[in-house]
C-alpha positions as CSV (number, residue, x, y, z in Angstrom):
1,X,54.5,208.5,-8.6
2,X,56.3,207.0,-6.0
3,X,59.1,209.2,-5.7
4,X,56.6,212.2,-5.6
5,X,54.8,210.4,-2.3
6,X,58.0,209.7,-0.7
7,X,59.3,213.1,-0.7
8,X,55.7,214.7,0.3
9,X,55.6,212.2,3.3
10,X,59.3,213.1,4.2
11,X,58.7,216.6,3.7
12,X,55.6,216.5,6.4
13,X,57.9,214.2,8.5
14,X,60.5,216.6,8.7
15,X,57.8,219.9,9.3
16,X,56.4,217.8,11.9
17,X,59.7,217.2,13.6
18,X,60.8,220.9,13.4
19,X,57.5,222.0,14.7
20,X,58.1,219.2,17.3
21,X,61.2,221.1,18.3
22,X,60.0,224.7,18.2
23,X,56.9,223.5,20.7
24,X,59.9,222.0,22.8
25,X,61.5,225.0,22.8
26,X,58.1,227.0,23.9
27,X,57.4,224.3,26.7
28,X,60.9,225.1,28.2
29,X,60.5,226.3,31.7
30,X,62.0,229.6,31.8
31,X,61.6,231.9,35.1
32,X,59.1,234.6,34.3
33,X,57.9,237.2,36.7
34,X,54.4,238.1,37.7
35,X,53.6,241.5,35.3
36,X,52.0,243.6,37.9
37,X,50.1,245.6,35.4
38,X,47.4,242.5,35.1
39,X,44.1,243.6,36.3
40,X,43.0,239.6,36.2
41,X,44.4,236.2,36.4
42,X,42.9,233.1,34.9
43,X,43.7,229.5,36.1
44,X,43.1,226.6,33.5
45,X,42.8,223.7,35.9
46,X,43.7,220.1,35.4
47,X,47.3,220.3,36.6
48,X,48.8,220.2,39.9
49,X,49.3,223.9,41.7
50,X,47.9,225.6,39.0
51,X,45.0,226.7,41.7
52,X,47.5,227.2,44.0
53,X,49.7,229.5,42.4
54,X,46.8,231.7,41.3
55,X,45.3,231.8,44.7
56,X,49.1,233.0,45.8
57,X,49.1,235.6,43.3
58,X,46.1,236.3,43.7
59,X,46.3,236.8,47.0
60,X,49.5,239.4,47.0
61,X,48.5,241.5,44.4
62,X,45.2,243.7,45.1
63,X,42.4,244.8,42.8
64,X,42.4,241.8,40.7
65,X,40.1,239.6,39.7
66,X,40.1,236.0,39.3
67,X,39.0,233.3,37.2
68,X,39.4,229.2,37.7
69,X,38.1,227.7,34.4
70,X,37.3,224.1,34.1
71,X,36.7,223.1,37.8
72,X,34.8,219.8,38.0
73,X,31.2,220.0,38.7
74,X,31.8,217.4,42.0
75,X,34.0,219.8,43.6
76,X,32.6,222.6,45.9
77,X,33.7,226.3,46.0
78,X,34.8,225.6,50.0
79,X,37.4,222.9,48.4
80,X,38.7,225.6,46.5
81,X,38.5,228.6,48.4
82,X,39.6,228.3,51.9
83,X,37.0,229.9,54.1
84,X,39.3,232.5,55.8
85,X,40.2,233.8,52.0
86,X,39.4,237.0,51.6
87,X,38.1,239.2,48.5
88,X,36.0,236.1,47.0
89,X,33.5,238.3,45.4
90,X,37.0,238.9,43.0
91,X,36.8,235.3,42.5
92,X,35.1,233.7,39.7
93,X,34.6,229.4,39.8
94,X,33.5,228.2,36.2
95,X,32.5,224.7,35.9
96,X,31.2,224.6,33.0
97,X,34.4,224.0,30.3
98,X,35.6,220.8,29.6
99,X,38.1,221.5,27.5
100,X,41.2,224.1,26.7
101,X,38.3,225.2,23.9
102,X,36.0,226.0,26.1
103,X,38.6,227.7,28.9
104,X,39.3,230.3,26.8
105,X,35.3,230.6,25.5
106,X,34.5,231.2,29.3
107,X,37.7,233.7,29.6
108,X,36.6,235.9,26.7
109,X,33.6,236.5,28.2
110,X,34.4,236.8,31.7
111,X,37.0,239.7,30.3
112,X,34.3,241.5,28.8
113,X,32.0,240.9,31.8
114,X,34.4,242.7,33.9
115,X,36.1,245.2,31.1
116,X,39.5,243.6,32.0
117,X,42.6,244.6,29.9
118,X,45.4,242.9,30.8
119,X,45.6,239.2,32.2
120,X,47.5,236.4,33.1
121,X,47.6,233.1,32.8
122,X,47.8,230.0,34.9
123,X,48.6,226.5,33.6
124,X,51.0,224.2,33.1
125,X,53.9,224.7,31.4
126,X,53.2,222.4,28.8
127,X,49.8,223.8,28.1
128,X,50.6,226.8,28.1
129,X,51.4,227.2,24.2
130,X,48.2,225.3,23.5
131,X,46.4,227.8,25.7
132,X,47.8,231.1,24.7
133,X,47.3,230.6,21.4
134,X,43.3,229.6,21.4
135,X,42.8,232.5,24.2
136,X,44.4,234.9,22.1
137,X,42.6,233.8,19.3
138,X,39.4,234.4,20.7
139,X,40.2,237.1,22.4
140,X,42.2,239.5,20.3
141,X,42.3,242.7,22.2
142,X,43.0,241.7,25.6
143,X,47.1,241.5,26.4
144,X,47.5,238.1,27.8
145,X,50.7,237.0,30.1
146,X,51.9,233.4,30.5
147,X,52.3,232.4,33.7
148,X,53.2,228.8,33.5
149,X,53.4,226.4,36.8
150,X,57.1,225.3,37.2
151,X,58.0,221.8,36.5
152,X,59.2,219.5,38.7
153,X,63.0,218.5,38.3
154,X,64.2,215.3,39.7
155,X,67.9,214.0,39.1
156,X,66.6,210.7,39.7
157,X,64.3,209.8,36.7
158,X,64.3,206.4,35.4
159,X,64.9,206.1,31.5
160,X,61.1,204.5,31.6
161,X,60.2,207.7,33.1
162,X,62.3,209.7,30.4
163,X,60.1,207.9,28.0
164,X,56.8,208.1,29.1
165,X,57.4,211.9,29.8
166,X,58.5,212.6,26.1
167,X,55.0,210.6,24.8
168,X,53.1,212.7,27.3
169,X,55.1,215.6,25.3
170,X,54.0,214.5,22.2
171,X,50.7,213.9,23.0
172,X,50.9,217.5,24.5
173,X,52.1,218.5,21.0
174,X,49.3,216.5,18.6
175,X,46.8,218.1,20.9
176,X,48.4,221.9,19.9
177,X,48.6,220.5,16.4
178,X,45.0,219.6,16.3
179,X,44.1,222.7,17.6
180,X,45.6,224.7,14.9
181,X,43.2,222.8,13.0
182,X,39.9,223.3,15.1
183,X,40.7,226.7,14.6
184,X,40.5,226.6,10.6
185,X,37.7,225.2,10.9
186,X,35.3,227.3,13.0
C-alpha cells in the first residue's frame, strides 16, 4: 500500500512540475504585434501599464472599442481617462469584477453588447494564460488575441529578488491550476 501511495504522490509531483514548466514556457515574454483586425480591446487591470498600453492602442487604432475590467470602485473615470481623450463614448469602465472570474463574465457580455468579433487582450504577462483561457471559455465564439504588458528586465536582481519572483510565479501558477478546477465545477 505504501509503494502504491508513493508512486501516485510522485506521479502528481512530477505532472505538477511539467505543468509548472509548460505555464513557464506560456508566461515567456515573447514580442507580439498588435493584430489590427481587433474591433475591441479589453484591459484586465491590477498590473502596472496594463491601462496604459490599452489607452495607447487604443488611441492609434480607430473604430474600436474599449473595455477596462476590474477598476476599483474608489477610483474615478477622470483618473483614468485623461480629459483631453477623445472617443470616450468607445470606452467602457467596469467596476464591478473582482476577480480574473468575473473579468471575463463582464467581457462576454460587453462583446455581445456591442456584437464584437475579434479582440484583444491586456494584462500582464503572467496572467495572461490564466486569462485567456477562462475568457475563451466563456466566450467561445469571439477570436481573442493576447496582448500581454512586457516585463521588466533588470541585470541587477538580487538572488532574494530571484526568489521571491519565482513564488510570485508559482502562486501565479496555483492560481491557473485552481482555475482549471473552478471551471469543472460550474
Amino acid at each position: 500500500m505504501r509503494k502504491l501511495a508513493l508512486c501516485i504522490s510522485s506521479i502528481i509531483i512530477l505532472f505538477l512540475i511539467y505543468g509548472f514548466i509548460i505555464f513557464l514556457k506560456k508566461i515567456n515574454d515573447n514580442q507580439v504585434s498588435f493584430n489590427y483586425q481587433t474591433d475591441g480591446i479589453a484591459v484586465l487591470t491590477g498590473g502596472k501599464g496594463r491601462i496604459n498600453l490599452g489607452l495607447e492602442l487604443f488611441k492609434k487604432n480607430r473604430n474600436l472599442r474599449l473595455i477596462i475590467s476590474g477598476v476599483d470602485k474608489k477610483v474615478s473615470n477622470k483618473a483614468i481617462i485623461p480629459n483631453n481623450f477623445n472617443n470616450k463614448s468607445s470606452i467602457t469602465i467596469d467596476k464591478a469584477s473582482e476577480s480574473t472570474y468575473e473579468n471575463a463574465k463582464i467581457i462576454n457580455e460587453w462583446t455581445s453588447k456591442y456584437k464584437l468579433r475579434n479582440v484583444t487582450i491586456i494584462t500582464s504577462y503572467y496572467h495572461m494564460p490564466r486569462s485567456m483561457m477562462l475568457i475563451k471559455l466563456l466566450t467561445p465564439t469571439i477570436n481573442f488575441y493576447a496582448y500581454p504588458v512586457k516585463k521588466n528586465i533588470s541585470n541587477k536582481i538580487s538572488f532574494r529578488e530571484n526568489i521571491l519572483y519565482y513564488f510570485f510565479i508559482v502562486e501565479e501558477y496555483i492560481k491557473y491550476l485552481l482555475s482549471h478546477f473552478i471551471i469543472l465545477i460550474k
